[in-house]
N, CA, C and O of each residue as an XYZ file, in Angstrom:
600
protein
N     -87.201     -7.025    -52.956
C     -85.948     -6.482    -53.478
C     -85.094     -7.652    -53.948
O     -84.726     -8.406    -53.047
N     -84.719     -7.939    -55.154
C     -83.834     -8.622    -55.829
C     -82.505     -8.569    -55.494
O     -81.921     -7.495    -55.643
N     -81.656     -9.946    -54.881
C     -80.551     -9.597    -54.845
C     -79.643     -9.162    -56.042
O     -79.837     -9.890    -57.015
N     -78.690     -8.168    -56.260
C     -78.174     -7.567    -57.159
C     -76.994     -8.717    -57.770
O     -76.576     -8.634    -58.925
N     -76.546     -9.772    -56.820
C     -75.659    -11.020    -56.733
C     -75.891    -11.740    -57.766
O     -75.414    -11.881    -58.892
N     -77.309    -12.468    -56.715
C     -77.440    -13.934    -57.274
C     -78.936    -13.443    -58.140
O     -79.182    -14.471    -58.771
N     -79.433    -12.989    -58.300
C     -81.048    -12.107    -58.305
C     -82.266    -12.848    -57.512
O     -83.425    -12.763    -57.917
N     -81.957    -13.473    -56.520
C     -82.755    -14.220    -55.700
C     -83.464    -13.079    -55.449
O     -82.990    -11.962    -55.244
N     -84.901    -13.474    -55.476
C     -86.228    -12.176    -55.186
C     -86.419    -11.363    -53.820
O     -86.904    -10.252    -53.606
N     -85.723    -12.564    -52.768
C     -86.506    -11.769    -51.322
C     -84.931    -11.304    -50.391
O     -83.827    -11.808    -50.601
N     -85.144    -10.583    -49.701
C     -83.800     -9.909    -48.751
C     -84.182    -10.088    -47.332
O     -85.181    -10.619    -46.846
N     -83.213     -9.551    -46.809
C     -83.457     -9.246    -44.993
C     -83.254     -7.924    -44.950
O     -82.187     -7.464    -45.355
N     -83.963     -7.348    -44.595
C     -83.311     -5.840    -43.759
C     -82.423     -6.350    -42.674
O     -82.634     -7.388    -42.047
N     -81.272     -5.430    -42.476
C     -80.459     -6.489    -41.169
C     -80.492     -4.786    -40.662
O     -80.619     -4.719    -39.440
N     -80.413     -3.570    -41.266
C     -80.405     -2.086    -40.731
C     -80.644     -1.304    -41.574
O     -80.292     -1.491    -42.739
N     -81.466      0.028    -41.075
C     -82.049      0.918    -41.407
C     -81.265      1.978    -40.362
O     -80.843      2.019    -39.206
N     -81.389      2.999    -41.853
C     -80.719      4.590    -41.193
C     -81.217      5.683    -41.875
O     -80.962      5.601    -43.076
N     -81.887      6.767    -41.538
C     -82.017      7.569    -42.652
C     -80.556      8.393    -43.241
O     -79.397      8.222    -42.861
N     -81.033      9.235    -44.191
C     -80.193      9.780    -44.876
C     -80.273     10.743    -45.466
O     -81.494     10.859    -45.576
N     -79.661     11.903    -46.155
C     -79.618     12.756    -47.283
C     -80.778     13.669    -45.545
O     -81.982     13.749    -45.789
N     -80.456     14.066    -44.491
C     -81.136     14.880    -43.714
C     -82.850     14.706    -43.551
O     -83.702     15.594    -43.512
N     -83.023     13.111    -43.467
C     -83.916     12.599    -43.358
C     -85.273     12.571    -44.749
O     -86.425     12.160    -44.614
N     -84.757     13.040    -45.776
C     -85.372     12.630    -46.887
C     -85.145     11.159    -47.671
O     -85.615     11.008    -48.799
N     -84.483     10.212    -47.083
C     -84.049      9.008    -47.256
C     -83.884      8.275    -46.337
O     -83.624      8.727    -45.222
N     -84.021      6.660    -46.634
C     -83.644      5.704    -45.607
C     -83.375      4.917    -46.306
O     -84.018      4.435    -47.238
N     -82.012      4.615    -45.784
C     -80.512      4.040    -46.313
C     -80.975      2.497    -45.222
O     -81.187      2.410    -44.012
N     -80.987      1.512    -46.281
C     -81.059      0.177    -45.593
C     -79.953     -0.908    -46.244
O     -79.512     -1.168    -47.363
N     -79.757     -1.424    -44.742
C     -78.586     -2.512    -45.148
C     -79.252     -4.179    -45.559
O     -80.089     -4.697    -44.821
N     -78.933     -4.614    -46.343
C     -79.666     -6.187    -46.505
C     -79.261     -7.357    -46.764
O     -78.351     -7.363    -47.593
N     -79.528     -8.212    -46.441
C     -78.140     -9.828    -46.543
C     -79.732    -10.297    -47.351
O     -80.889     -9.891    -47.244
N     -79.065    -11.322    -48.151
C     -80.093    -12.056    -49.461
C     -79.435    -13.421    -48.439
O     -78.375    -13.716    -47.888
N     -81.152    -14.123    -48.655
C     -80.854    -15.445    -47.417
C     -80.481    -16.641    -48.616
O     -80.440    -17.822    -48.272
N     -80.272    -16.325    -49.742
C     -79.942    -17.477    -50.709
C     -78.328    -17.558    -51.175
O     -77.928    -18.547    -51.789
N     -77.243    -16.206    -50.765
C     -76.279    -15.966    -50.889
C     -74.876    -15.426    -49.946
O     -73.652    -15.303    -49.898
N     -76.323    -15.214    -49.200
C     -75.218    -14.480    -48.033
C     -74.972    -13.364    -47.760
O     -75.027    -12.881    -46.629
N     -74.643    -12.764    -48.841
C     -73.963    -11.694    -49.705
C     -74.912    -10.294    -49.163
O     -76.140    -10.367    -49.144
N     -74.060     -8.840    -48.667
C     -75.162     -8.149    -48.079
C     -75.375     -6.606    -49.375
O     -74.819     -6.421    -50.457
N     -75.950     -6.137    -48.957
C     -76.115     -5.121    -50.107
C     -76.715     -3.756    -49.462
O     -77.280     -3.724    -48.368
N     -76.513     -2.668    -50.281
C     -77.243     -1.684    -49.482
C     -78.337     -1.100    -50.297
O     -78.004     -1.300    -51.466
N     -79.871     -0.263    -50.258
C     -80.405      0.297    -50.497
C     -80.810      1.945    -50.267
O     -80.829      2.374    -49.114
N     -81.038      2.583    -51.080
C     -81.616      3.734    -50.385
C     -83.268      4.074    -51.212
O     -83.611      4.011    -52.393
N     -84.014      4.446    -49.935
C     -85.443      4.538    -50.656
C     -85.785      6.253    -49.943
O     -85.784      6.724    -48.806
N     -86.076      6.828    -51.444
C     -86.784      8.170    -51.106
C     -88.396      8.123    -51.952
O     -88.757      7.514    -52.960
N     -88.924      8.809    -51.271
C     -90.343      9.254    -51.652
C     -90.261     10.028    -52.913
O     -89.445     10.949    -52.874
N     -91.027      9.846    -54.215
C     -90.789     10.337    -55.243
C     -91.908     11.433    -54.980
O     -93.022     11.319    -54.470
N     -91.147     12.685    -55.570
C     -91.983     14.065    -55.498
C     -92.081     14.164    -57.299
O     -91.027     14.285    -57.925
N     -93.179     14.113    -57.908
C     -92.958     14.633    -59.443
C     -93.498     16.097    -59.804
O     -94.393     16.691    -59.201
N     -92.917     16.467    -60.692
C     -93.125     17.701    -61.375
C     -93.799     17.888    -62.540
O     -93.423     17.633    -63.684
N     -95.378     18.601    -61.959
C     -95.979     18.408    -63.541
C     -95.741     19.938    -64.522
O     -96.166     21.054    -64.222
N     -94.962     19.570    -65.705
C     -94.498     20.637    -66.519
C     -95.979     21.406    -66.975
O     -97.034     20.873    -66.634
N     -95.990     22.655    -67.743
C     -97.195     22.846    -68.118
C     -97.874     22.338    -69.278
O     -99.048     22.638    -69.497
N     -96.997     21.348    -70.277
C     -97.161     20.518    -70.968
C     -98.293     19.487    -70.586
O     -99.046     19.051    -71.457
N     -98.415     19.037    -69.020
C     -98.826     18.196    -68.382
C     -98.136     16.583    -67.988
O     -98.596     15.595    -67.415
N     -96.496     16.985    -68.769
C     -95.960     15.649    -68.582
C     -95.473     15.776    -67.196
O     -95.499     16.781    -66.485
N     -94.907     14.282    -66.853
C     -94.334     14.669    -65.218
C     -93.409     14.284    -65.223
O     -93.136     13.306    -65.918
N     -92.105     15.180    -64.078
C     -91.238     14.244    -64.286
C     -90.450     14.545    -62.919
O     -90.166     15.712    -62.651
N     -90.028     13.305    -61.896
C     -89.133     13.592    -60.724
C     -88.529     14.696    -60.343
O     -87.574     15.193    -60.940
N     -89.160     15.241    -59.110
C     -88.059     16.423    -59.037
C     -86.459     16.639    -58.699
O     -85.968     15.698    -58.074
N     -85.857     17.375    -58.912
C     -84.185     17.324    -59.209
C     -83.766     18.599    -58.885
O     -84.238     19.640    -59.343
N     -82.655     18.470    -57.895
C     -82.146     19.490    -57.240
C     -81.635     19.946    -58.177
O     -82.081     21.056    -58.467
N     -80.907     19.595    -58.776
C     -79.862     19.497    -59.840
C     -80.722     20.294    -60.945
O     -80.233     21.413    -61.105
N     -81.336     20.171    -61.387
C     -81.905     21.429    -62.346
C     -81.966     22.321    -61.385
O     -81.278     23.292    -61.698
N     -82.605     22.479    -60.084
C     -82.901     23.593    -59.994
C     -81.525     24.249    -59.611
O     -81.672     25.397    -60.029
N     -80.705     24.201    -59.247
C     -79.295     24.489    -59.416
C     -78.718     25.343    -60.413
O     -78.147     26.422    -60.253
N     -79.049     24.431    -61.917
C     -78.656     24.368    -62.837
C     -79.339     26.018    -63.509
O     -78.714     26.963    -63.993
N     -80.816     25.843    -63.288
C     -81.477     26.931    -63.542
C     -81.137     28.413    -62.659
O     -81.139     29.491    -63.252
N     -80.813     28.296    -60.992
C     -80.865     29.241    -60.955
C     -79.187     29.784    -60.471
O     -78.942     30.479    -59.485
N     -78.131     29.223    -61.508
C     -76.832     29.045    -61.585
C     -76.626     30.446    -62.787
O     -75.855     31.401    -62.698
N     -77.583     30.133    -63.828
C     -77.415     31.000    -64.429
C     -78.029     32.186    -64.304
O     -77.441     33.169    -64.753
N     -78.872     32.293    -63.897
C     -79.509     33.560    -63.249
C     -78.245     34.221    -62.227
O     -78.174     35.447    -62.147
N     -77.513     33.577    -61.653
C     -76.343     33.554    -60.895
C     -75.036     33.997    -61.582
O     -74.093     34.466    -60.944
N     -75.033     33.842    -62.785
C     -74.082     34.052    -63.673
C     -72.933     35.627    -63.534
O     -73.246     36.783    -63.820
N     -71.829     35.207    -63.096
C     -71.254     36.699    -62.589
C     -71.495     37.175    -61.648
O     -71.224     38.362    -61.464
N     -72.163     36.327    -60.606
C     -72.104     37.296    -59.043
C     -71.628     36.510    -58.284
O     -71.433     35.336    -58.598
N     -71.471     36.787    -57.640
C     -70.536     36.558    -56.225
C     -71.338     35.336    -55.071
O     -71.488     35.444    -53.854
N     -71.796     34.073    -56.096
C     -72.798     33.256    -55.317
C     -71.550     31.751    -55.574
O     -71.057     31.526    -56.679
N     -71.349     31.194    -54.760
C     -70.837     30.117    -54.639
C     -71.734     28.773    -54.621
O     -72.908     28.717    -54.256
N     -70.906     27.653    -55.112
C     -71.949     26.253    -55.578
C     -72.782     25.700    -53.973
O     -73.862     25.188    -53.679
N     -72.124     25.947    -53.581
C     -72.328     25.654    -51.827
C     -73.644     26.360    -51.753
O     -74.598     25.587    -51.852
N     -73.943     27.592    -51.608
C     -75.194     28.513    -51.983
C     -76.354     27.918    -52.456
O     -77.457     27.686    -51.960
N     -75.633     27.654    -53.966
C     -76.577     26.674    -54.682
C     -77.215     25.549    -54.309
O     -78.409     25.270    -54.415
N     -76.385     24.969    -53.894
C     -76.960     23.441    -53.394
C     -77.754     23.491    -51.956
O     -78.565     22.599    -51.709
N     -77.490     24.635    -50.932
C     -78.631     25.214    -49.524
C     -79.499     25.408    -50.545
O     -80.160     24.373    -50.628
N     -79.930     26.370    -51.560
C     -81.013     26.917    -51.953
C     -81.645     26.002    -52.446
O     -82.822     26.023    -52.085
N     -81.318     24.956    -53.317
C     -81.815     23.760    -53.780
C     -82.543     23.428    -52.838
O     -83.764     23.579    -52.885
N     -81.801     22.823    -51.630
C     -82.216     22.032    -50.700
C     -83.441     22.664    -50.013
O     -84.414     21.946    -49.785
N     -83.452     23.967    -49.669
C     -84.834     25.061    -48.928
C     -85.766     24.849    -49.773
O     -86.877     24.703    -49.263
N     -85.677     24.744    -51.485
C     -86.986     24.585    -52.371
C     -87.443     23.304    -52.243
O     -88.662     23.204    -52.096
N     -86.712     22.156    -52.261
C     -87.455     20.687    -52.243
C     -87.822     20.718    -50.750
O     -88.961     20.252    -50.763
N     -87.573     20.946    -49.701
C     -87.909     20.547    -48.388
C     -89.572     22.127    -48.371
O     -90.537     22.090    -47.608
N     -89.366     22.969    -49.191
C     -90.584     23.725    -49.433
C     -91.924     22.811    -50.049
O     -93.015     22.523    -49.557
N     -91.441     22.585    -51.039
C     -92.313     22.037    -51.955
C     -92.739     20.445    -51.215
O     -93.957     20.261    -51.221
N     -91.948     19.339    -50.617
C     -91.949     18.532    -50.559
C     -93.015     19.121    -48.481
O     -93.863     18.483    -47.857
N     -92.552     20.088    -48.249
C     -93.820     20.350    -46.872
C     -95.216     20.528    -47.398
O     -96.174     20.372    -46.642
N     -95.401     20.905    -48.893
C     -97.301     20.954    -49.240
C     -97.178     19.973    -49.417
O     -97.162     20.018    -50.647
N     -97.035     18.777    -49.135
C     -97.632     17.418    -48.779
C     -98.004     16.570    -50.160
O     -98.505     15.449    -50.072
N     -97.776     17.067    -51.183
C     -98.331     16.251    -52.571
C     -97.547     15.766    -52.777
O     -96.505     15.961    -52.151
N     -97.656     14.769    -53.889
C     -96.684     13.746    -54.139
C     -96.527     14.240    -55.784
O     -95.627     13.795    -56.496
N     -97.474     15.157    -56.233
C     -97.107     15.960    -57.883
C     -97.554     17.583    -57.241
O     -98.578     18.019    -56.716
N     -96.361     18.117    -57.550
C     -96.518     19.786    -57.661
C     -96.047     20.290    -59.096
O     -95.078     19.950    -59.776
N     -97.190     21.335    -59.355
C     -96.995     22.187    -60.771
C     -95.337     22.896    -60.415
O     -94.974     23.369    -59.338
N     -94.445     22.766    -61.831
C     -94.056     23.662    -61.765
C     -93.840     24.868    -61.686
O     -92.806     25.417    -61.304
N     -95.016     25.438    -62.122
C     -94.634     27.244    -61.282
C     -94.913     27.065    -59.953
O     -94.978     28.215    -59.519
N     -95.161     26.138    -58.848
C     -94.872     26.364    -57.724
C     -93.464     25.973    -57.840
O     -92.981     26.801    -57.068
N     -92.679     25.431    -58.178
C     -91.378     25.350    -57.820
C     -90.926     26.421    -57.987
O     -90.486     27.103    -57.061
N     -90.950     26.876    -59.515
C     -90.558     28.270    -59.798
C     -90.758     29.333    -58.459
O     -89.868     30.053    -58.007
N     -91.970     29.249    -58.020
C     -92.739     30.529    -56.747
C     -91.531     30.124    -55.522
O     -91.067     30.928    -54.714
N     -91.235     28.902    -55.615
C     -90.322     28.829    -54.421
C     -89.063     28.761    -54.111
O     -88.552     28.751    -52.991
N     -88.360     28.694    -55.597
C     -87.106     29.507    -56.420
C     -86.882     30.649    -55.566
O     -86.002     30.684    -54.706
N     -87.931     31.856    -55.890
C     -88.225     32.692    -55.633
C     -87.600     33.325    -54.698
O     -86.602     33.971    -55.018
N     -88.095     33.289    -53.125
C     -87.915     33.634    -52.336
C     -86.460     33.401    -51.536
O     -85.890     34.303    -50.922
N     -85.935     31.956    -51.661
C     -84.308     31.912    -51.145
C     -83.467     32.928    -51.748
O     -82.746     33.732    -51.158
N     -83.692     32.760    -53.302
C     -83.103     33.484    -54.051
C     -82.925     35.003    -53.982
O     -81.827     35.538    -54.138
N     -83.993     35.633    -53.756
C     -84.408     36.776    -53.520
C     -83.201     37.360    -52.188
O     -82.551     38.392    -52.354
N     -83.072     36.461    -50.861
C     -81.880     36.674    -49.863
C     -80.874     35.969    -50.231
O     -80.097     35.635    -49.336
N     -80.589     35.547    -51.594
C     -79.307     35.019    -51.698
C     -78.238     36.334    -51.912
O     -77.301     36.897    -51.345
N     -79.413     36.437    -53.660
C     -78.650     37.765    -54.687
C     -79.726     38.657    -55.577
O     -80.182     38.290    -56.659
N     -79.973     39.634    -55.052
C     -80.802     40.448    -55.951
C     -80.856     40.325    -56.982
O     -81.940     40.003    -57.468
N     -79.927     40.485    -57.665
C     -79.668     40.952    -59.253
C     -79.835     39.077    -59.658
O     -80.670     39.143    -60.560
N     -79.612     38.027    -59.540
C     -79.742     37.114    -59.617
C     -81.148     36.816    -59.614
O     -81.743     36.469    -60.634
N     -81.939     37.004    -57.970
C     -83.344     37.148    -58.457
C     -83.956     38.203    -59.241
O     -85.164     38.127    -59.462
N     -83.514     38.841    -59.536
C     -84.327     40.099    -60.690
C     -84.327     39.220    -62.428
O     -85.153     39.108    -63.333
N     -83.064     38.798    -62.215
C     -82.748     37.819    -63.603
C     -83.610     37.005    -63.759
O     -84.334     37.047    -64.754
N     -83.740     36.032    -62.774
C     -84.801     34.629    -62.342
C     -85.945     35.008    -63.102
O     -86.432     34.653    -64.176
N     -86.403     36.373    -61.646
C     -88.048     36.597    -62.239
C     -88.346     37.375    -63.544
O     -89.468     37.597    -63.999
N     -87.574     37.620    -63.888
C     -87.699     38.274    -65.917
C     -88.236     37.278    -66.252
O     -89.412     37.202    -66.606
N     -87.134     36.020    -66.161
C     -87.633     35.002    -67.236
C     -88.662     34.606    -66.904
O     -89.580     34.720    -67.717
N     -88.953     33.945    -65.507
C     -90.260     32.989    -64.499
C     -91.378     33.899    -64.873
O     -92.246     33.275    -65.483
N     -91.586     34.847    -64.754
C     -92.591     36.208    -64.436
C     -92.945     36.592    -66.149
O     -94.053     36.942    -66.556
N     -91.796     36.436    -66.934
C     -92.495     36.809    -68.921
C     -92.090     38.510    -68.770
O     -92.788     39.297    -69.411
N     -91.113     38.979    -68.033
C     -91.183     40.106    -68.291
C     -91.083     40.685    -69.543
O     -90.392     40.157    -70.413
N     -91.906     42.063    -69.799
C     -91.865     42.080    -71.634
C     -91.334     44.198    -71.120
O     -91.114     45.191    -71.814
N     -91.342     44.074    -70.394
C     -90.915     45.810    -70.576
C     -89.814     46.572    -69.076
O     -89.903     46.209    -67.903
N     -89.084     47.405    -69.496
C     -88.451     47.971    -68.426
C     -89.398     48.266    -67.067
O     -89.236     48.041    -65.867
N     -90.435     48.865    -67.839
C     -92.045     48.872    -66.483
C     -92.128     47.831    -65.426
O     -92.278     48.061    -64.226
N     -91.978     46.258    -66.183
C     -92.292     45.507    -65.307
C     -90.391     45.257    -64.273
O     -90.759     44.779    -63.200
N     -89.485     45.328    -64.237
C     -88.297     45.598    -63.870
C     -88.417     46.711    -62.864
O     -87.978     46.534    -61.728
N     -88.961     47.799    -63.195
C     -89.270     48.716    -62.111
C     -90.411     48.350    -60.914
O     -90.420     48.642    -59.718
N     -91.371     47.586    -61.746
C     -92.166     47.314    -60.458
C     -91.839     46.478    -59.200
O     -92.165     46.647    -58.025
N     -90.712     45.032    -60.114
C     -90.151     44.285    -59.327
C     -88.565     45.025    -58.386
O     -87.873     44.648    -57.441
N     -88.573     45.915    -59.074
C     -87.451     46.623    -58.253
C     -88.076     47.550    -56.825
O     -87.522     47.774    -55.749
N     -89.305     47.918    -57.280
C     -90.418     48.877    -56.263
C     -90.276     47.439    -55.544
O     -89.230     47.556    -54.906
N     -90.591     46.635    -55.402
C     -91.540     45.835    -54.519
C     -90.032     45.173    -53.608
O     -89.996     45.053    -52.383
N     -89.054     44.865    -54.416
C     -87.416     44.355    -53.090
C     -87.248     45.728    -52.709
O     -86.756     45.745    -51.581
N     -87.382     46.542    -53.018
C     -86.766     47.627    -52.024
C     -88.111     47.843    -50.916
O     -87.787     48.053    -49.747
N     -89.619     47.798    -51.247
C     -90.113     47.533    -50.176
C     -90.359     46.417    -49.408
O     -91.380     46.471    -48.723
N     -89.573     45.248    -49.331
C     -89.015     44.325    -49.083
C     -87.990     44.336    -47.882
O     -88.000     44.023    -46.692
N     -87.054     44.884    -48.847
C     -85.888     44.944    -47.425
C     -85.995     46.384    -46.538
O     -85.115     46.511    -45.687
N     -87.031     47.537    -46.655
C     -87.612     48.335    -45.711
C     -88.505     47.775    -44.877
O     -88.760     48.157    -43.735
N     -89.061     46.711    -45.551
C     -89.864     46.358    -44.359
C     -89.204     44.958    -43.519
O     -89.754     44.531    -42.504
């Protein structure tokens, strides 16, 4: 690690802490050529392969962003948003890969969403799902109501 100072190449760890609810570890570091201490944070990169096949870091923050508008006009607060975020990466980031397809993210959208806001997930899965007819709206409406009966 380069000091950010002087750019001398090597550091000290002087402390380690995790962070962000243990998806990070936040380290403190003194550069032995300056003195000078600095902090780091190192997370494990999870990437997202689009169906394009490009990849790219996963980001709470889209998924937010994405299912904000599906959210659009109901009664879901940013706070909401950012738990549900957080349940999909700690989902995705428990199958153990270090690249997951996006329609598993999408699949795991899914389900928070689904006990957030109905009508929010009904929105979601139109788009995620390609719905092309009122038919398929009814089926996904058959299947949450046998959902919350069962």
């Amino acid at each position: 690690m380069h000091c950010p100072f002087c750019r001398h190449p090597d550091s000290r760890v002087v402390d380690s802490r995790e962070a962000d609810e243990g998806q990070a570890i936040r380290r403190r570091r003194s550069c032995p050529e300056c003195s000078r201490r600095f902090t780091t944070v190192e997370t494990a990169v999870l990437a997202v392969v689009k169906r394009s096949g490009v990849t790219e870091p996963f980001s709470r923050d889209k998924v937010v962003r994405g299912v904000r508008r599906a959210c659009q006009g109901r009664p879901v607060d940013d706070h909401a948003l950012y738990l549900l975020a957080q349940q999909v990466e700690e989902q995705v980031r428990a199958g153990g890969s270090a690249e997951i397809p996006s329609h598993d993210v999408g699949l795991a959208i899914l389900g928070p969403l689904q006990d957030l806001d109905e009508v929010a997930y009904l929105r979601f899965a139109s788009v995620y799902r390609s719905f092309t007819s009122a038919e398929d709206f009814e089926k996904e409406i058959s299947q949450l109501r046998h959902h919350q009966s069962g």
